[in-house]
Structures are given as C-alpha cells and as structure tokens.
N, C-alpha and C positions, 0 to 999 in steps of 0.2 A: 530612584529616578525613573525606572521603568515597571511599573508595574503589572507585568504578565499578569499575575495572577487574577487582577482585576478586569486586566482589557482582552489577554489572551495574546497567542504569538500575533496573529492576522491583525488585528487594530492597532495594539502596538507599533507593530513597524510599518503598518500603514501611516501611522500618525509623524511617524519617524520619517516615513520618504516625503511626505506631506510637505515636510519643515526643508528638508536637509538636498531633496533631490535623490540621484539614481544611487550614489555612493554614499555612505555617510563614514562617521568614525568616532564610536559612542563609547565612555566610558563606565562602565556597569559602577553600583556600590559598590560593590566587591574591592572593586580595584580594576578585574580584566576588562580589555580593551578591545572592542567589536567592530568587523568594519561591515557597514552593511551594502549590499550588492544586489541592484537591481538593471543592472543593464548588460546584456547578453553577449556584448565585445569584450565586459569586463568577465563574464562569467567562463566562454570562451578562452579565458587566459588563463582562469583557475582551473579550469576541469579538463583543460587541453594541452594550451601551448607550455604553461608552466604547473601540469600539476604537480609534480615532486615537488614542488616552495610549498603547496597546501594538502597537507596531512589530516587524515583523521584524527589521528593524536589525541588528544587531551580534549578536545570538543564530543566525541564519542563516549565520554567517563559515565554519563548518566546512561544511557540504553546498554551502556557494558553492565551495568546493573543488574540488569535483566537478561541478556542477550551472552554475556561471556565476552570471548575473543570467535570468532566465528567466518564465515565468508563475507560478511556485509561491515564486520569492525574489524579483520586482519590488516596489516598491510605487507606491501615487499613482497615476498618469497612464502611465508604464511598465509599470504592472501593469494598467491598465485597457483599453487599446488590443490589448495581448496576449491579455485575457479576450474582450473581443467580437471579435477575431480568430478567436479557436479556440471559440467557443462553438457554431458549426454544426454544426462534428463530433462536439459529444455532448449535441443534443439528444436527444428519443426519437426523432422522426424521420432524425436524422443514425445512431442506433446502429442505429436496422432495418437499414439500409443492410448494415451490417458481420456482419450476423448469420448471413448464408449462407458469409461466409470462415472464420468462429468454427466453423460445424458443418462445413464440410468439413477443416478443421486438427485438430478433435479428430478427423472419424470416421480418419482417416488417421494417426493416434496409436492409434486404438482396434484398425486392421486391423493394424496392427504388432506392441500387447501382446499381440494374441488369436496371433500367430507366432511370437512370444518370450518372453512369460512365461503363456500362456494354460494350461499344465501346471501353475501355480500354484509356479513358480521365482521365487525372491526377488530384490527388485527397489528400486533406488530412488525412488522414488514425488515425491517433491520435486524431481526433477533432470529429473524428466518431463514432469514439472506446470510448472515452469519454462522447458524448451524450449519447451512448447505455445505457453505464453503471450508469449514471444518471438515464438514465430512468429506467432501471430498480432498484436502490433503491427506489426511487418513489414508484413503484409500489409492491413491495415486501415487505419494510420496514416498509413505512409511507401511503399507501392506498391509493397514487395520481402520476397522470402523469406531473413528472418533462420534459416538454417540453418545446418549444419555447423558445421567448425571454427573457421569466422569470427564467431559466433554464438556458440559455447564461450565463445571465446577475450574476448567481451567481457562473458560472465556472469563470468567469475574475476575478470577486472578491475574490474567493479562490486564483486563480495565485496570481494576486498583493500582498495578505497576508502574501502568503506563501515565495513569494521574498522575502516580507519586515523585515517578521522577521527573516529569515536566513540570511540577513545582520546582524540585530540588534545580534544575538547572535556570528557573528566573529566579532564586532566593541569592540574597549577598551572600551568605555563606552556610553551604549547607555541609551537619555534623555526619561523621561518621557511620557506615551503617550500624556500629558495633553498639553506639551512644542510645541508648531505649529510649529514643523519644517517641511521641504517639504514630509519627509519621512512620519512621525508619521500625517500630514494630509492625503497623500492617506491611510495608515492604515487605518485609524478613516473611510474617505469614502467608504473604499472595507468593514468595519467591519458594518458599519451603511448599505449596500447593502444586507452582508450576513443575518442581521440581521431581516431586512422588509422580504426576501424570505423566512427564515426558520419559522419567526414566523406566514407567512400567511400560511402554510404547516402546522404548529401545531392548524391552526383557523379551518381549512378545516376537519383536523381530528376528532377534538372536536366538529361538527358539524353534521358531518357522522355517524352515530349511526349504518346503515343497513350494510356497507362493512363487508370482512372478520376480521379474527382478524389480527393486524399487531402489532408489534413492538415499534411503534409508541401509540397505543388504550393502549397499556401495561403497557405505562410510563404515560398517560393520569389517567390512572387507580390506579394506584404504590402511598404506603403511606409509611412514612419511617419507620422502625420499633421500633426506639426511640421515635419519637414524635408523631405519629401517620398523619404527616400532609403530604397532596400531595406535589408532587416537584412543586416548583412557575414555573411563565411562564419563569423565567431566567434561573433554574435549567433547565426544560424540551429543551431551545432554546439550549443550554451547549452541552447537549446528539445530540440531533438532528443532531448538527454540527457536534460533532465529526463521528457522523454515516455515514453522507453526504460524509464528507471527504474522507473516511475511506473507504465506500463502493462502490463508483466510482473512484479514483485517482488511489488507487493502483492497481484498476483490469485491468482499461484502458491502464496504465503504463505498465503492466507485458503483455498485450496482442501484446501491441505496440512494447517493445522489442523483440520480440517471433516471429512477420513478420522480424523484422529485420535482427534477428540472423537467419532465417533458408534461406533468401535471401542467407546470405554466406553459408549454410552449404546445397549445394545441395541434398546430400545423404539422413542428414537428412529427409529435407523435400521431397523428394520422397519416404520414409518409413514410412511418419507420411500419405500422399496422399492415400498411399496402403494401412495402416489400415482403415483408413477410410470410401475408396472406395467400401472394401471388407465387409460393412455392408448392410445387407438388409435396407430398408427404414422403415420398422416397427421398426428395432432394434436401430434407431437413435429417436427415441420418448423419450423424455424426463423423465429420471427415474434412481434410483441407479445402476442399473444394466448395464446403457450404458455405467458408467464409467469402469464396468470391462470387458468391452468389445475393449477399447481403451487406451491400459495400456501406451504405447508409449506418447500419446498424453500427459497423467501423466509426465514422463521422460522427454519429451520436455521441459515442464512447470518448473518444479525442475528444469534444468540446464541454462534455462533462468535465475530464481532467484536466483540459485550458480553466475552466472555471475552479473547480475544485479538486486539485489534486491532492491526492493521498496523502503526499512529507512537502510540508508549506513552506519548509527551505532544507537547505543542505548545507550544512557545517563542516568548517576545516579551519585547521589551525596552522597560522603562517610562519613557515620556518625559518626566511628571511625579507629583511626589506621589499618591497616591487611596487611596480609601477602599475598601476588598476585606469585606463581610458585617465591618465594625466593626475590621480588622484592615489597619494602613499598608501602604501599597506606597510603596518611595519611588523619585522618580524617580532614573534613570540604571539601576538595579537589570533583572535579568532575571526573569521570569517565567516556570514552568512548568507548564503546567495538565496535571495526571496523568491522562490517559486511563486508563492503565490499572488506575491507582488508582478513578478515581472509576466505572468500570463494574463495581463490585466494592464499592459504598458497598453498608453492607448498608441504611441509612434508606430507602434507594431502591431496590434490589434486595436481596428477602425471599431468603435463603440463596445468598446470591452465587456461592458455587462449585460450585453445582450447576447442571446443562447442561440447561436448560426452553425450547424450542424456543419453548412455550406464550406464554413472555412477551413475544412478538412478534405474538402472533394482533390482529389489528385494535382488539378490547377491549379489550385490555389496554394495546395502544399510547398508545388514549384519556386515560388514568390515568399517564401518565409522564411526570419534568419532563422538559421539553425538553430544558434541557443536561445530563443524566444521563448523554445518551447521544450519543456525537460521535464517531463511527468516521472521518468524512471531515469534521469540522469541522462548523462552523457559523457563522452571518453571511455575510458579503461574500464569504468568504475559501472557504466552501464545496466541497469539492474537486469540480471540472469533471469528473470524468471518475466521477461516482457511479454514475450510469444504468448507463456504460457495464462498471462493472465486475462491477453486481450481476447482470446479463442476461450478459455474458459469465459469470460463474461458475454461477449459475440452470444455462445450458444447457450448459456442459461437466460438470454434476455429473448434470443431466439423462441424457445420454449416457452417461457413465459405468458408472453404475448401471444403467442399462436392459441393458447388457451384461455386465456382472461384479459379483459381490461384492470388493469389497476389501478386505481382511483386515488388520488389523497388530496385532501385542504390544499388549494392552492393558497388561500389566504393564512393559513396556519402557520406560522414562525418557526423554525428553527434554531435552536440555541447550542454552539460548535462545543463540542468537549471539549474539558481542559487534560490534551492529549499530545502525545508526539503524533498522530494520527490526523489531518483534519475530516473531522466525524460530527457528524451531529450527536449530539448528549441527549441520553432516557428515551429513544427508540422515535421509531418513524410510527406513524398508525397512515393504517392503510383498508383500503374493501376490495373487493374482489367483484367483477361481472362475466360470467361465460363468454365465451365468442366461438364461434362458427359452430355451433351445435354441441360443445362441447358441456361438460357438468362438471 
C-alpha cells in the first residue's frame, strides 16, 4: 500500500497527510498499524504529557541493526545512566572545550580547498563536509584522527546500512539477518566493516592513557550502577556507533543543505556574508562568545532545519490506548510523528516553502508553538548532542565563508537518499571563489 521505496519517507507521508489530514491511522502490508502525527498538540502529548504510553520499543528494531542498544535506543534506567554519563561532554562548558579541535579541522580543510579547488574546480562539497565532520568526532569525542581510507571505508558502510535498513523497515516483511539474502549479506558486510573500524578506535583509546579526557576514556571508565561491571567491548562498540553516526551525518547534512538553500536565497546569503565580514579576526577565535556575535548565522541554521531536518519523523511504539487532539491511538500500534511534515504546517508556518531566516530572530521565536518545531526532539528524549552541533556548524560555516564564496546550481535538482537521514543521494557539487583577499 505504501511504497517507500518508490516515493521515499517524505512523499509518502506527504501523500498520506494530503488524503487523511494532521492524524491518520494506516495499516501497513504487513499487518502493523501506523498512526501518523502531524500536529504539534498531538505531538506534545507523545513526547511530553504522556511519553511513557510511547516507547521506542519495537519501532527502533531497524537502526538497532546498526546502532545496538545504546544512548539514543535505550530506554528507563539503561537510558538514564547512559544520559548522565555523557551529559559532561555536551554541556556548554564541555563543548567550549572542543571548539579549538573544530577550528583547527576546518582551517586545515580550508588550507587544502584554497590548493585544490581554490581556481573554482568543481568539487563535491558533501563528501567534504562529511570528512570534516568525522574528523572532527575523532578528535573531540574519541581522541583520534578519523582520517583516510579507514575513515572512507566507514562512511560507505554507514551509507549501505543505513540504505539497507530503511528498505527493511518500508518492506511487508523483512527476513532475518541470519537468512543470506542479497540484502541482509551487504548488511552483515557494511556491519562487520563498521565493526573492525569502531572497535580499533576503542583499542587506540584504551591504550592512550596521556590524551585529554574524551568521551570516549569516559565510557572506557563507566561501571553500571546495578552491577557494578564496565560496559563489555559490545556494549562500548553500541555507544561509539551511535556517536559516529550521530555526530558526523547530521552535521554534514545540515551544513550541506545550508550551501544549498542560501545558493537560492541570494538575500539571505549576502546578509549572512555581511555579518560575518563585519568581524574583526580576533573576534572569529573560537569561543562562546562568537556565537553571539553571529546571531544570523544561528537563524540560517534553524531555517535550514525547519525546512530539512536531519530525522524526517520520529517513531514510538504505543503501549496503550490514548486519546491524540480527539483522534485514537491504540495500543501495540506505531506512531510517527512527521517532522518533516509538521515544519511545513502552513497554520504555523505562514508560506512554508519559502527560506526566511527571519523566522528565527528572537521575536518571532516568542510567537511559536513549541512543538512545531523539533529538529532534535523534545522532552526527556531531547537530542544530547544540540549545543554541540549547532556551535559546531555556526563556526565551520563561520570559517567557511569568511574565506570563499560557495557557489552551486541553483537550478540543479537534488534527489533525497533512500535513508534514515533526510540527505541528498551521490553528493552535492560545488566551486569555490576567494573573498576578502584570501587564496
């Protein structure tokens, strides 16, 4: 009835709210039973008033694929121990920390494009943006330079996974990993790849005794508070991954759409050029303080992620009966609340598909429901690592700019992966032009 793999998640369930309105209640081949959620009162009740009815549970089965049992698929007391675990490293205080490895990983990306494509040679711009951002969890998170081919070799194997299982969760009934179909072997291959990189990443750490403290020495160090026993090498690979994932894919993503959209929104981007410009060179030094000196570049950021955010819904599984703005949810049923449907309601965003940086300025903030807008969630569930992504992206788009125009086809199409990610598929291309004297 629904075919993802044809239309993808976003057309799909746009064709669905299309028919159906802000709630629907669809029931797959399979047999499971989906209620879909686009209205922010009713989202509000899932992710807030009544989150315990809605569970990760069994809607989570496919990214556990990849990901394990971890901080982002735990729940209860396993998920709680793990959050006040890792919650040092992305307070505002734990991300100052990281902000001088951020700006020397881009300027050393930056000294390379001005070598290599500073002639304004066309270039992939997403596969750039995504080493960056590898490298620097590498070096922020886990105390090592995720570089080179070792480093490739585990962005492909995230892609392939992350194809594979967002097939497997639109398919009526997908087999076993164990069953050797063509599918569930490259799995098993891209999982056995992710596997060898992340665990030699956790060999390097546990061997490293002198580095700073990282994130990574943390969970190396972490006993559980029931049993008193460290996480195994399976529990620790679990975290690592999800971190990997988590802290390169979405940043790369949200940077990569951010050149795209401001390609069409000339204005934009020659207001985001001017704030930037108008910094002295000291006050672009990596620190809390350059973010409030570049509030715009904030704004940009928010309206890229109102438009395209990273996880194009968020899933939970209903554990009983409730009542959703006058419309059943019943229990056992999955739920998906449309991100990327619902930042696109026009009730709540006046001409949705138009790229207004404006609707982020402080004011305007004021005046917006809360759950309208949920780029990293909301409630309990809150994604950990928000600070850290929006000051990492703030100042690698900082730098960026301060050194080049970026140029790419406004007319040029993009076509979105078939991803848990919402990512554009086979890379951006991009040119390069100096600015302010620079080469």
């Amino acid at each position: 009835m629904l075919d993802f793999l044809r239309r993808g998640i976003t057309e799909t369930f746009a064709a669905v709210r299309a028919d159906h309105g802000d709630l629907a209640r669809l029931r797959l081949p399979g047999g499971a039973v989906v209620v879909t959620v686009a209205h922010p009162d009713a989202v509000e009740r899932i992710l807030h008033h009544r989150r315990d009815n809605y569970l990760k549970g069994a809607s989570y089965a496919s990214i556990r694929l990849i990901t394990g049992t971890n901080l982002v698929t735990a729940e209860g007391a396993a998920w709680a121990w793990r959050r006040r675990l890792a919650q040092p490293a992305f307070t505002r205080e734990g991300v100052v920390n990281y902000l001088p490895a951020i700006a020397e990983c881009a300027d050393a990306m930056l000294d390379r494009w001005a070598a290599a494509f500073g002639r304004g040679q066309p270039f992939d711009l997403q596969r750039e943006l995504t080493a960056l951002t590898m490298q620097i969890v590498g070096r922020t998170l886990f105390g090592v330079d995720l570089i080179g081919e070792h480093a490739a070799a585990s962005g492909r194997a995230f892609d392939e996974a992350l194809a594979i299982v967002h097939d497997r969760g639109a398919a009526t009934f997908a087999l076993p990993l164990a069953i050797p179909t063509p599918a569930n072997l490259r799995l098993r291959r891209a999982l056995a790849t992710l596997h060898r990189e992340v665990e030699a990443i956790i060999e390097r750490a546990a061997r490293d005794h002198q580095g700073p403290p990282t994130l990574l020495r943390a969970l190396l160090a972490a006993r559980d508070p029931e049993t008193g026993d460290a996480l195994s090498r399976a529990q620790l690979r679990d975290e690592v991954i999800m971190l990997y994932l988590a802290g390169h894919e979405t940043t790369a993503t949200l940077l990569t759409w951010t050149f795209w959209a401001l390609a069409r929104a000339p204005e934009a981007r020659e207001a985001l050029h001017a704030e930037i410009d108008a910094l002295a060179e000291d006050q672009l030094r990596p620190s809390a303080e350059l973010f409030q000196r570049i509030p715009y570049a904030r704004q940009v950021l928010h309206e890229v992620m109102r438009l395209h955010p990273p996880a194009p819904l968020i899933p939970r599984s209903i554990v009983e009966d409730d009542d959703l703005c006058g419309f059943r949810a019943p229990g056992g049923a999955h739920v998906a609340v449309l991100i990327y449907h619902l930042h696109r309601h026009p009730d709540y965003w006046p001409e949705p598909l138009q790229f207004r940086p404006e609707r982020f300025s402080p004011a305007a903030v004021a005046g917006h429901h809360k759950y309208a807008y949920l780029p990293f969630s909301l409630g309990p569930r809150t994604c950990i690592g928000n600070t850290f992504a929006l000051w990492e992206s703030q100042l690698i788009l900082a730098k960026i700019l301060r050194r080049f125009a970026v140029d790419l086809d406004p007319e040029r199409p993009l076509r979105i992966a078939a991803s848990t990610v919402h990512r554009p598929a086979k890379g951006v291309i991009a040119a390069l032009r100096p600015r302010l004297g620079t080469s």
